[in-house]
C-alpha positions in Angstrom: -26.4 2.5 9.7 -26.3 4.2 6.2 -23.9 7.2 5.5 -23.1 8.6 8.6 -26.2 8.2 10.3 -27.1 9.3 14.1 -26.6 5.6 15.9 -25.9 2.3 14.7 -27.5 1.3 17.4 -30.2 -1.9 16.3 -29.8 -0.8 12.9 -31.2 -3.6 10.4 -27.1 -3.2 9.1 -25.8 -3.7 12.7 -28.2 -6.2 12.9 -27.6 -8.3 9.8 -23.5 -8.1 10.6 -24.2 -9.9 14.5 -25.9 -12.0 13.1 -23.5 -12.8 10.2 -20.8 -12.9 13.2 -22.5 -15.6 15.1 -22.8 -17.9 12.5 -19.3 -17.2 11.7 -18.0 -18.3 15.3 -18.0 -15.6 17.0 -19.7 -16.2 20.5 -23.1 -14.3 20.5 -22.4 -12.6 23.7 -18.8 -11.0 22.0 -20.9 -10.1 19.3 -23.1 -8.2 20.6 -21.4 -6.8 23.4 -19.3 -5.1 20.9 -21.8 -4.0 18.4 -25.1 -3.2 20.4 -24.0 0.4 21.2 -21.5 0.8 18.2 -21.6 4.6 16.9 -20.7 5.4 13.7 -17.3 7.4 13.6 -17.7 10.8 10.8 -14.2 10.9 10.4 -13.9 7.2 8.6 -15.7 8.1 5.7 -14.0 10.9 4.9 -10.8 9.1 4.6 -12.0 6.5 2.9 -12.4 9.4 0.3 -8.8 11.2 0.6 -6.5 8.5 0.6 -2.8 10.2 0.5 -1.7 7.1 -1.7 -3.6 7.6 -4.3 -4.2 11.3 -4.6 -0.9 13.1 -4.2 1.9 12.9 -6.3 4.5 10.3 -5.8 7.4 12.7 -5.0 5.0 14.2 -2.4 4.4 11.0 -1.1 7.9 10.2 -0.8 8.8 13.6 0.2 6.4 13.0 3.3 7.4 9.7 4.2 11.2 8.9 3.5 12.7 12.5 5.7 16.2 12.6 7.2 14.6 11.9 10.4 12.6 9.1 9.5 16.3 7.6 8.1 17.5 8.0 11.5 15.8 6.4 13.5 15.0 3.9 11.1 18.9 3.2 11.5 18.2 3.5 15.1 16.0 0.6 15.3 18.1 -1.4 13.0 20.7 -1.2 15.7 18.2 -1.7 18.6 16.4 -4.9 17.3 19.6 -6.1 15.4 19.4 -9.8 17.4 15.9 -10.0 16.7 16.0 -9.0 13.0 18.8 -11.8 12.6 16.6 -14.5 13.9 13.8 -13.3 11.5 16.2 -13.2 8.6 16.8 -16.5 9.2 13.6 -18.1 9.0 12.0 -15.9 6.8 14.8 -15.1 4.3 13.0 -11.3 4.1 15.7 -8.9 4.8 15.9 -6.3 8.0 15.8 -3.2 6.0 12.6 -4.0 4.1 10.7 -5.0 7.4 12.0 -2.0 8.8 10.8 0.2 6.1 7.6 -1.5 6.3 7.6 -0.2 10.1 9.0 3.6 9.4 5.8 4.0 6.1 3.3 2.5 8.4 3.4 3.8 12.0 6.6 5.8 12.1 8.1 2.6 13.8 5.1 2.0 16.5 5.0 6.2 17.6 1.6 6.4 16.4 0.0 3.7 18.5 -1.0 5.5 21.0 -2.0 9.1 19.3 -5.9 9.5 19.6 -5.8 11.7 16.8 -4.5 8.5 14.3 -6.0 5.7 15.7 -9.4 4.5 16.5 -11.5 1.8 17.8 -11.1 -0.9 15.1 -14.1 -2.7 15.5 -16.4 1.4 15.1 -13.9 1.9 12.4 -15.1 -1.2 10.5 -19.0 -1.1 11.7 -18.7 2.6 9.8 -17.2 1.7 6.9 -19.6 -2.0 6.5 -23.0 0.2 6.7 -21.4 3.2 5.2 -19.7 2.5 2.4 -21.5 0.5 0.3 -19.4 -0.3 -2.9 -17.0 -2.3 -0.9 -19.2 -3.0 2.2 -19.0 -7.0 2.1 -15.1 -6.3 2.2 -15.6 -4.2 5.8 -17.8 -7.0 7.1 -15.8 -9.6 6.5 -12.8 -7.6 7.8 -15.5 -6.6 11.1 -16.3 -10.6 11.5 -12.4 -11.1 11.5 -11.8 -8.3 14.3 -14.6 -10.0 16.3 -12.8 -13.5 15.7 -9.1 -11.9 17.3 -11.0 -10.7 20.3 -12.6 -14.1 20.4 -9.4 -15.5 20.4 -7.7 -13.3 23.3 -5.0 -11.9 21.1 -6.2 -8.9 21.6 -8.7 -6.7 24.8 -11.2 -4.3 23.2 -9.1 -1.4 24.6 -6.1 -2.3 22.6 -7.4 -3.5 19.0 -6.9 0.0 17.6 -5.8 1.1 14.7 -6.1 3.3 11.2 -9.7 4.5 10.0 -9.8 1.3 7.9 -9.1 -0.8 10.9 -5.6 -1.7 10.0 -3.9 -3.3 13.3 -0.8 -2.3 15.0 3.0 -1.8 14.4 2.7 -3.0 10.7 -1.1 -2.2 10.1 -2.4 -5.8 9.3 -5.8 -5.9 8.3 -7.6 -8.5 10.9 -8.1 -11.2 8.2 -4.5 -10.9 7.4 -3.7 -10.8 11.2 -5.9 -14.2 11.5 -3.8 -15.5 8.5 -0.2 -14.4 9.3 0.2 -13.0 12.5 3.3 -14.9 14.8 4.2 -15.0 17.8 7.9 -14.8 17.4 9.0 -13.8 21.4 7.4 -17.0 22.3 5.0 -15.0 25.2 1.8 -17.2 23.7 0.6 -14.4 22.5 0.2 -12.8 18.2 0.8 -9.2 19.7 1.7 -6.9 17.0 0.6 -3.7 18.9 3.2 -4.0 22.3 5.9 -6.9 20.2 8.0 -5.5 18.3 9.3 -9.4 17.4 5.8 -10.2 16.8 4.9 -7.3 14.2 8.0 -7.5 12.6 8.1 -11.4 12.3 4.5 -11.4 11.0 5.1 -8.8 8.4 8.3 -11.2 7.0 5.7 -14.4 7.3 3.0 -12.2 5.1 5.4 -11.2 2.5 6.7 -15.1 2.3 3.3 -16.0 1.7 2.8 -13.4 -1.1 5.9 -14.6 -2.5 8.9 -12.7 -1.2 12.2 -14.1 -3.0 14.7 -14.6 -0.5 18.4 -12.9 -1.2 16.5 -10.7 -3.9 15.3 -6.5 -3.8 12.5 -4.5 -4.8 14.4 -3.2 -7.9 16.5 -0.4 -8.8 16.2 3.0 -10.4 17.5 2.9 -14.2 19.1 5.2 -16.1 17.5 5.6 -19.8 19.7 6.2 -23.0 18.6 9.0 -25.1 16.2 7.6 -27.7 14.8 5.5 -26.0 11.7 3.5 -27.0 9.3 4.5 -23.8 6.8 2.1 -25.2 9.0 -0.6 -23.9 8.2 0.4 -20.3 4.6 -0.6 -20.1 5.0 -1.7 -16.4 4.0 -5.4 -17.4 6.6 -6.7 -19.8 9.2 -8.5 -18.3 12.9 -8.6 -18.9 15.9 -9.7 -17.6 18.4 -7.4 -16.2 21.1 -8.4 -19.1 18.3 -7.9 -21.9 17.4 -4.3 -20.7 21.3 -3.8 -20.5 21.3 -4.6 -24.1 18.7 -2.1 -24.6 20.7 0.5 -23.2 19.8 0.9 -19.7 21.9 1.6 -17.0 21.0 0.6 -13.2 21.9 3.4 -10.8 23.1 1.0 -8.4 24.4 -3.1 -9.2 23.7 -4.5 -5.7 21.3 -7.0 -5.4 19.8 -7.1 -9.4 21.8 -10.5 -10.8 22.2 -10.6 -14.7 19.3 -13.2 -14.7 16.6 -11.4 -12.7 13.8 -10.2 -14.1 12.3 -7.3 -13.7 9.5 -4.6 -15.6 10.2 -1.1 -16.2 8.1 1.9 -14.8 8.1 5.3 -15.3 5.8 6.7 -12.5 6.4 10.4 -13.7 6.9 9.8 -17.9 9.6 10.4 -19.5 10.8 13.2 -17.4 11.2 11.4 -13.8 12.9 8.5 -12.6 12.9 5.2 -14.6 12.9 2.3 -12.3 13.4 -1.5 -12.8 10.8 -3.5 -10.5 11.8 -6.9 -9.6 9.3 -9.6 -8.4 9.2 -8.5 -5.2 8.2 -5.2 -5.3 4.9 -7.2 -6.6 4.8 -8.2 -3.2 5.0 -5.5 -1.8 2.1 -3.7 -3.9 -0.2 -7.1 -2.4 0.6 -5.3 1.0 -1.0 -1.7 -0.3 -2.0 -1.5 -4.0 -0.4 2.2 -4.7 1.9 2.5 -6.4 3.9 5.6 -4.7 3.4 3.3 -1.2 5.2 0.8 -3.0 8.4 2.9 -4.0 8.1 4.3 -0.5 9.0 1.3 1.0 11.8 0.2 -1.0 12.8 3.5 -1.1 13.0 3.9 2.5 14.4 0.7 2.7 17.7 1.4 0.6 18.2 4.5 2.3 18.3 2.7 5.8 21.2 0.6 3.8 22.9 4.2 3.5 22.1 4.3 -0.1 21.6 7.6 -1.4 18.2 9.2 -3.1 17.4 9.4 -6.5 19.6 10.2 -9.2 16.9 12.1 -11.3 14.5 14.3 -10.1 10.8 14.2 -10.3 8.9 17.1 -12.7 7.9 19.0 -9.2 6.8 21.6 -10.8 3.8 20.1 -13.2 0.2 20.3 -12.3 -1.0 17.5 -10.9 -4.7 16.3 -12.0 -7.3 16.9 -9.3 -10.0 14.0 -8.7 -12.8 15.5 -11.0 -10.3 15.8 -13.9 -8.8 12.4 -13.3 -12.2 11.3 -13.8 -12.6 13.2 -16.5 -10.1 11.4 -18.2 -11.1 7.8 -17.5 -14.2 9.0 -19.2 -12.8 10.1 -22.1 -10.2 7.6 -22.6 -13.5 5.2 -22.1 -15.8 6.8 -24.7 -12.9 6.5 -27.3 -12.8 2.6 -26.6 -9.4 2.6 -24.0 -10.5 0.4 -21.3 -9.9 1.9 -18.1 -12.0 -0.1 -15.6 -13.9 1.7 -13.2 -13.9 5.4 -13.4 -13.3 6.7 -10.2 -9.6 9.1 -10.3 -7.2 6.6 -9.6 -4.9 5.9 -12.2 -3.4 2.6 -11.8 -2.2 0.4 -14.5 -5.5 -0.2 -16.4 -5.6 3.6 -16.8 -1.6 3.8 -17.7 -2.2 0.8 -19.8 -5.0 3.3 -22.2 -3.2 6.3 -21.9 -0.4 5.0 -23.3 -2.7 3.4 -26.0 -3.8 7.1 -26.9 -0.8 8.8 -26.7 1.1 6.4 -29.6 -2.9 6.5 -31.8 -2.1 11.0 -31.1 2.0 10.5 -31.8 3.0 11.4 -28.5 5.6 9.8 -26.3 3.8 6.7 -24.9 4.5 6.5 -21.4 1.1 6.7 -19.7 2.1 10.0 -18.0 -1.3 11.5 -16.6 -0.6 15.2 -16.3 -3.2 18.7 -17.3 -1.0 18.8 -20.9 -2.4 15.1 -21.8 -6.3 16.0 -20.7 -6.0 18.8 -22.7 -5.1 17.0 -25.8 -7.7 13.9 -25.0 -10.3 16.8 -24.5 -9.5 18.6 -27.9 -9.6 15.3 -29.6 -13.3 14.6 -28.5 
């Protein structure tokens, strides 16, 4: 099973991963009752390739996810499971509107569970993306083996462990591994049911995030107001400060809920100097261990302050700049690489290795460091070659 071949079907792949399974526990029957006749699925690939995260901009992404209706019956559900998110506040300590966002970003709260056109057949999703995708393919087996191991375990039939193209399970799109890790079984039925429970999901989402490291009592951050002048090299998105200390520097939080004097917190600008500022507290690390983008990230808490009936953003993003398409993000990578700027790998996703050089350029060219990738900043690192 190589690209997106005709079967998978006693492929030396398909082959290699049973076996793998059975000397991982899984019962040799299981194993091969699920992955004899396994078909590759055409459509996983492809998303593997277009992830929305990490190839639109972040007001798009927000614009998409965080909609008047999606605050509604967000607020809805607040009100539905109120008795149930008490008893998870309690022994989690992660608060209702967080675990509610995480619901609302990741399966419109449980609508999608049952739309053939979202989800799939976990265990084809995975067997594509283990023989097809081979620069991460020992991630997908070892996600596959850990699918096998929940239908092993009876938490879940073969009909109902569906979920995303990447095999990401139920209300709260756990990854199996994570599911073998963290899943609960909060209504006490004796069974780790995040598809059908909405206790379960919801209570196995707070236990992830207290494993990560969620601090009890604190948020995700806060957007910041910036005083004019400001040094943008100071928000390199890794340099922490506390809340009083970037007070003294002039900053301003939009809102004082929930940020103490002595919290820290790093300072982002996901847009440059032009969009919002925001101050990220510890946890919104956490939540970036959940999904590494960043604009999933700010969806969450986002979403989650507006189902407190907080209002949106004070500033506005730059809608209308170009945004880079995937050939020219690589482009840049390439040539921030070949002038020494470590990037990491260069494949178009600019995350904080990529920040990190371009705002290493832009103070070597005398321009406003803020690791802003936009069309006017490849122009300049391409008329600089």
């Amino acid at each position: 099973m190589t690209g997106q071949p005709e079967t998978a079907t006693a492929s030396p792949c398909i082959e290699a991963i049973t076996a793998d399974a059975v000397a991982a526990g899984v019962p040799p029957s299981l194993a091969a009752a699920q992955l004899a006749q396994v078909t590759p699925d055409p459509g996983v690939l492809a998303a593997a390739g277009n992830q929305a995260e990490f190839t639109r901009p972040v007001w798009a992404y927000l614009d998409a996810a965080v909609t008047p209706e999606k605050v509604e019956e967000g607020q809805r559900q607040l009100q539905r499971w109120a008795t149930v998110l008490d008893g998870i506040e309690v022994r989690y300590g992660v608060d209702r509107y967080t675990l509610v966002a995480f619901w609302g970003v990741e399966s419109s709260y449980g609508a999608v569970l049952n739309d053939p056109a979202i989800v799939r057949p976990a265990v084809r999703s995975l067997a594509t993306l283990a023989c097809g995708d081979q620069g991460r393919a020992d991630y997908w087996k070892a996600e596959l083996i850990a699918a096998l191991k929940i239908l092993a375990a009876g938490d879940a039939t073969p009909e109902r462990l569906t979920g995303s193209w990447a095999g990401a399970l139920g209300n709260t799109q756990f990854m199996p591994s994570v599911f073998l890790a963290r899943a609960v079984d909060f209504d006490g039925d004796g069974r780790r049911d995040i598809w059908g429970s909405v206790p379960d999901a919801l209570a196995s989402t707070a236990n992830y995030l207290v494993a990560e490291g969620w601090r009890r009592g604190e948020r995700w951050g806060a957007e910041a107001i910036l005083p004019a002048g400001f040094d943008v090299s100071l928000a390199d998105e890794t340099t922490a400060r506390t809340i009083a200390e970037w007070r003294r520097l002039g900053l301003r939080p939009v809102r004082e809920e929930g940020l103490p004097e002595t919290a820290t917190a790093v300072l982002f600008l996901p847009a440059g100097i032009r969009g919002p500022a925001f101050l990220l507290l510890p946890n919104f690390a956490v939540i970036l261990r959940y999904n590494t983008s960043f604009s999933y990230a700010l969806t969450v808490g986002h979403l989650s302050d507006r189902l407190r009936g907080l209002p949106s953003f004070a500033h506005e993003w730059p809608r209308g700049d170009r945004m880079l398409g995937l050939d020219e993000r690589r482009d840049m990578q390439s040539l921030l690489s070949a002038k020494g700027y470590a990037v990491g790998t260069v494949d178009g996703k600019i995350g904080p290795r990529t920040r990190s050089a371009l705002r290493a350029f832009q103070a070597a060219a005398g321009l406003p460091p803020d690791g802003y990738a936009d069309a006017p900043l490849l122009e300049t690192l391409r008329s600089s070659r």
